[in-house]
Kinemage of the C-alpha trace (Angstrom):
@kinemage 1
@onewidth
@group {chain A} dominant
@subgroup {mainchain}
@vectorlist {calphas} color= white
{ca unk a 1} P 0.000 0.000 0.000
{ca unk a 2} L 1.286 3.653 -0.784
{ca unk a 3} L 0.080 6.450 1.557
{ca unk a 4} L 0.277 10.125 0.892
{ca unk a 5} L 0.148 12.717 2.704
{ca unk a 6} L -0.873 16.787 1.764
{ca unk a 7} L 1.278 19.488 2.333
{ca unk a 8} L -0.944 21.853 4.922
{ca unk a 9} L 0.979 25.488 5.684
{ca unk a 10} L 1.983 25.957 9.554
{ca unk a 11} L 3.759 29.033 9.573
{ca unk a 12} L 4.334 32.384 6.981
{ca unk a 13} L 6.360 35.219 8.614
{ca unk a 14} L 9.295 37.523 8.056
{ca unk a 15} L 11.745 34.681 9.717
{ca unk a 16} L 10.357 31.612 7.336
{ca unk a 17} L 7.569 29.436 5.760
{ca unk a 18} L 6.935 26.314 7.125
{ca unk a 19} L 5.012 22.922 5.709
{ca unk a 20} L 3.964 19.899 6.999
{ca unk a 21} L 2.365 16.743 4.913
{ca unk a 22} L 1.238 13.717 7.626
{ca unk a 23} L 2.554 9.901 5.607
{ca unk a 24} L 1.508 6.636 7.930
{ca unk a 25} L 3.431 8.169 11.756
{ca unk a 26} L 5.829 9.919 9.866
{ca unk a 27} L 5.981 13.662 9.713
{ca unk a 28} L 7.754 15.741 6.752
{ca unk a 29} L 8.272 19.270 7.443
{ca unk a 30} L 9.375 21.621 4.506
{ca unk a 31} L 11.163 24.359 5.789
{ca unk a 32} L 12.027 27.887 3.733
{ca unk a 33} L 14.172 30.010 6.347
{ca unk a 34} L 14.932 33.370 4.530
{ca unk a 35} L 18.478 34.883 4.351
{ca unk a 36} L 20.365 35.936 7.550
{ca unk a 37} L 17.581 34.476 9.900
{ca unk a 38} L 17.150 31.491 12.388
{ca unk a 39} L 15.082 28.912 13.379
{ca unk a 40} L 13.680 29.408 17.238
{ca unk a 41} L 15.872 27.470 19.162
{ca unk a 42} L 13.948 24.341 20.642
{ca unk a 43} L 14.267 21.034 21.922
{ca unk a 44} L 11.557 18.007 22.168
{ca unk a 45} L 11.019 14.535 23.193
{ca unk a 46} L 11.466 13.093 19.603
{ca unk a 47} L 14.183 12.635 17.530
{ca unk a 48} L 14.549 13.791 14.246
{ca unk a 49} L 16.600 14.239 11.077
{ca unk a 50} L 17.242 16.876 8.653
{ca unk a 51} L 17.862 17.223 4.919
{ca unk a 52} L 19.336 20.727 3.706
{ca unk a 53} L 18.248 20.424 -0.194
{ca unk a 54} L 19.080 24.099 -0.963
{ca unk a 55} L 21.249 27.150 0.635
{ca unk a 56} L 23.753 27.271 2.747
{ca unk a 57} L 23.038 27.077 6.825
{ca unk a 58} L 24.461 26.197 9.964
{ca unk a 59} L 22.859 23.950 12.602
{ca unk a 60} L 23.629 24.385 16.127
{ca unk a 61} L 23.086 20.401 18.145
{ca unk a 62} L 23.758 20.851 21.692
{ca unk a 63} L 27.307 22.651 22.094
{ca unk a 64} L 28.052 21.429 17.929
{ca unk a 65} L 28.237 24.085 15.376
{ca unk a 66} L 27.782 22.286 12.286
{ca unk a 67} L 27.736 23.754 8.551
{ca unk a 68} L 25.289 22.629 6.511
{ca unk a 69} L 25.515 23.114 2.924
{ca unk a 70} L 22.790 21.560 0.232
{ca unk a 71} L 22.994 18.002 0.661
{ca unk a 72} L 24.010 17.416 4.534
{ca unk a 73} L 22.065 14.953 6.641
{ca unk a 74} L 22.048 16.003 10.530
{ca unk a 75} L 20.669 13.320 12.906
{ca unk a 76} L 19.148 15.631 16.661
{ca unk a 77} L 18.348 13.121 19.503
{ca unk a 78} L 15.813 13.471 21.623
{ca unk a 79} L 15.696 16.249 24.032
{ca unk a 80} L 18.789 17.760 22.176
{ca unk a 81} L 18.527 21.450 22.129
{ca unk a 82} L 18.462 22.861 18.014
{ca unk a 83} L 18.396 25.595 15.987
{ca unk a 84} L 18.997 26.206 12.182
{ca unk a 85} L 20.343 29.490 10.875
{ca unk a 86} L 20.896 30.726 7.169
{ca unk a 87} L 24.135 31.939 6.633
{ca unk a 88} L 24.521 31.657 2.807
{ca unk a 89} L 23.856 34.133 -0.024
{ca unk a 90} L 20.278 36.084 -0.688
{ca unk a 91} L 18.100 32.630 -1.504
{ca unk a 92} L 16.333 30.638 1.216
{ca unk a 93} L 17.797 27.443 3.026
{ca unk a 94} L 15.051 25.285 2.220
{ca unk a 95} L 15.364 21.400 4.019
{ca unk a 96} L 12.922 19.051 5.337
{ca unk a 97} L 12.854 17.416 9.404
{ca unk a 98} L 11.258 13.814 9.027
{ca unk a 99} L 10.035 12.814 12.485
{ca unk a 100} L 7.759 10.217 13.934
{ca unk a 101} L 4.310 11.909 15.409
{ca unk a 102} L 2.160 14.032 14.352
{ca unk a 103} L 2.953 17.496 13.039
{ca unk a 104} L 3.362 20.896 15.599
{ca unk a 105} L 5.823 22.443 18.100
{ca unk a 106} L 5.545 20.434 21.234
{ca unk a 107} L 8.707 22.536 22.316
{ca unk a 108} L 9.613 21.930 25.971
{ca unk a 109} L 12.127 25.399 25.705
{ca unk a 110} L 12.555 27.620 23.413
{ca unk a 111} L 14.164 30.752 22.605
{ca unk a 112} L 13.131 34.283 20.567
């Protein structure tokens, strides 16, 4: 059997767009974070990975500072505090999260 899920907009603002599409327990959130900002910095019960497909970024895991041009794979455990920030050029950083659950922010912190 082949489920499929439909992209439903969570978020629009001046920091980024987000999307989420629902496929069996799995989660896909598309992510657009516009140049020179950040993801709120966050950290949850579930893990999660994340696929940079365009941009240039930089993920901060815990106390890591890790560069993340297109193509990079980052694995966050659970309860691992995480933020993304675009550090390229003028375009986007667009990547995805995949994550088992159903979509939303069930942050326990978080940070402005």
């Amino acid at each position: 059997m082949v489920t499929y899920g439909d992209w439903v907009s969570v978020a629009r603002s001046e920091r980024y767009a987000i999307r989420d599409a629902v496929v069996g327990p799995y989660t896909v959130s598309e992510t657009l974070l516009w140049h020179g900002q950040s993801t709120r910095g966050h950290e949850h019960e579930r893990d999660e990975v994340y696929y940079f497909i365009s941009g240039y970024g930089r993920m901060i895991v815990g106390e890591k500072s890790i560069d993340t041009p297109w193509g990079s794979v980052v694995y966050v455990g659970p309860n691992e505090y995480h933020r993304v920030e675009n550090i390229g050029g003028v375009q986007p950083l667009r990547f995805l999260s995949f994550f088992v659950g159903e979509p939303g922010r069930p942050e326990v912190t978080s940070d402005d």
